[in-house]
N, C-alpha and C positions, 0 to 999 in steps of 0.2 A: 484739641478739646480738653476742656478741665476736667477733672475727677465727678464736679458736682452736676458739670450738663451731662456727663453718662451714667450715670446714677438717675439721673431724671430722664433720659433715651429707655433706661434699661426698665425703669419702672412704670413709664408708660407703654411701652412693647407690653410686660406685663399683665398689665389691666387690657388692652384690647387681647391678648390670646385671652385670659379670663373670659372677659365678656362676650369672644366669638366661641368658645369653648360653652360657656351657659345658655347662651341665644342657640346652637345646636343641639344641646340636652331638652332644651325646653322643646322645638320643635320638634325632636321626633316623640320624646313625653307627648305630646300634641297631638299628633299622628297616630299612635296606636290608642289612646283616647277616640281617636273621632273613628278608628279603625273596630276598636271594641263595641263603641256606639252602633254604628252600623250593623254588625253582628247579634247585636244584644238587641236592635228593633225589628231583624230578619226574626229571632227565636221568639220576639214578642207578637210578631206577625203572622209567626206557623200554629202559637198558642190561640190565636183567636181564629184563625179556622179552622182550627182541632176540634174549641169550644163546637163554632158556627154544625161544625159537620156534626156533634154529638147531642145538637138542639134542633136539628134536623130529623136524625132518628128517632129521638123522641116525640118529636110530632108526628112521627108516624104510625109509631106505639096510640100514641094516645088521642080521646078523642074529642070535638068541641070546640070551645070557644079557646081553650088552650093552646091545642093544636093550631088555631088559625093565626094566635097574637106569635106562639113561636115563628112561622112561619115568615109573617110579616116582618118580624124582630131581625129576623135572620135576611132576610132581603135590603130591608133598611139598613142592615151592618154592613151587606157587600155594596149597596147604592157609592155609601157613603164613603168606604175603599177607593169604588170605582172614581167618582168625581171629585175625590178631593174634600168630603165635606164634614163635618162635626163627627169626625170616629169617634171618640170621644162619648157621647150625647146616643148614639145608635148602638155603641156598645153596653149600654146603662141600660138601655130600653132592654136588648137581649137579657141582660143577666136579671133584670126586672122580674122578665116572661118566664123564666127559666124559675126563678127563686117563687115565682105560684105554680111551679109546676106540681101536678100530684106527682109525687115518685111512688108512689106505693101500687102501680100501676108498672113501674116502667120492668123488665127484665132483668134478674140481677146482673148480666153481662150490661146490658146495655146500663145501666144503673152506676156499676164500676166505670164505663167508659166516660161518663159526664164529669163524674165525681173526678176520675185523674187529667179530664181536660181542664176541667175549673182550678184545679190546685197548681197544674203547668203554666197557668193562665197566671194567675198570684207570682207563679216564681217568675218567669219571664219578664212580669211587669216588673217586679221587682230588681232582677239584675236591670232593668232597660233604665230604671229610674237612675240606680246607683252608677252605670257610668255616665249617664247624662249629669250625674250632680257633681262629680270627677271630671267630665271633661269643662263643665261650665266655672268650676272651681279654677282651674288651670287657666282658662280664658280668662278669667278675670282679674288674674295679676297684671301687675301695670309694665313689666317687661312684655307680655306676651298682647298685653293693647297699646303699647306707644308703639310699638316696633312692629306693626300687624302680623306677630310669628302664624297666627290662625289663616293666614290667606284668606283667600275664600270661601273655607269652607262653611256649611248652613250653619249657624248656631241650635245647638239639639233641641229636643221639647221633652219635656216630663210626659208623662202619659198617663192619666189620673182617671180611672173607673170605679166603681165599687167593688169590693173583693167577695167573693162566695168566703164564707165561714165555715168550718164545718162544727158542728156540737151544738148549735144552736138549731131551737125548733120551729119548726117553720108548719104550714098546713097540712103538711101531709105527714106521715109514721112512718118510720123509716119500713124496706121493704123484706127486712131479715134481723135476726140481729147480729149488732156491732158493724152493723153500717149507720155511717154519718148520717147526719140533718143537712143541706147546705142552706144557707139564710146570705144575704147581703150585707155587707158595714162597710163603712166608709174607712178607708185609712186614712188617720189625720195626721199620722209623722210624713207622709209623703205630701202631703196636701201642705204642711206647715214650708216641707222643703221646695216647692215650687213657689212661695209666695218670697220665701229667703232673697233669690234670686234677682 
């Protein structure tokens, strides 16, 4: 053989180690993405029946027409777990019922226990959003869809509810001071990054 076909043997060997070298960076990158994901929608999962359980005890504090919309809030959330259906849409309705709730009523134990379920709830959603935007980021390179590196795995989903606020005033006075207000607002950078997609 000539100098010039093993220079071109040697530089082709080259580019396929490269490229089997990058296609297995990429795929386990992929892997602890979709392994993170998972993790990050179990702690967004424990976050909302943390919420569920701490809008439970407050309907049991409190009494009326409140009491009964939580209840329902709170059953509609687990329906909608159970069968599969608009979590999403059931988890609005909760934080609705929860955001008219009188707090000035509730006990300040049980008052702290709502307030750091709703804030766990915000971070949860939060990390769940940013590896789904990380793992969909990676997907969507065109090594990792010509060459199907994703296998089969599900493609993630954003998870988009309204977030409880704190400092904002809502119907009720807080029930001491230098406790929070919690109120509802929409997050629109999250909202902007699920439409990216």
């Amino acid at each position: 053989m000539s100098p010039e076909m093993w220079t071109l043997v040697v530089a082709v060997v080259l580019v396929l180690v490269w490229a089997t070298v990058l296609c297995f960076a990429r795929v386990r990158r992929l892997d602890r993405l979709h392994v993170r994901t998972d993790a990050a929608r179990a702690g967004l999962e424990a976050a909302l029946d943390r919420r569920a359980a701490a809008a439970l005890s407050a309907a049991e504090v409190t009494e009326g027409d409140g009491a009964d919309r939580l209840r329902a809030a709170v059953a509609a959330a687990h329906s909608a777990r159970a069968c599969a259906g608009d979590r999403e849409a059931a988890e609005n309705v909760l934080g609705r019922a929860l955001g008219t709730l009188d707090r000035s009523v509730l006990p300040p134990a049980l008052l702290a226990e709502l307030i750091d379920a709703e804030q766990l709830l915000i971070l949860a959603r939060r990390v769940h959003n940013d590896a789904v935007r990380d793992t969909l980021g990676l997907r969507s390179r065109r090594l990792v869809r010509w060459l199907h590196l994703a296998g089969t795995a599900p493609l993630p989903a954003y998870f988009e509810i309204a977030d409880p606020e704190t400092g904002v005033t809502t119907t009720a006075p807080p029930a001491g001071p230098g406790l929070p207000i919690v109120a509802l607002t929409y997050d629109r950078v999250s909202a902007d990054r699920r439409t990216e997609g």
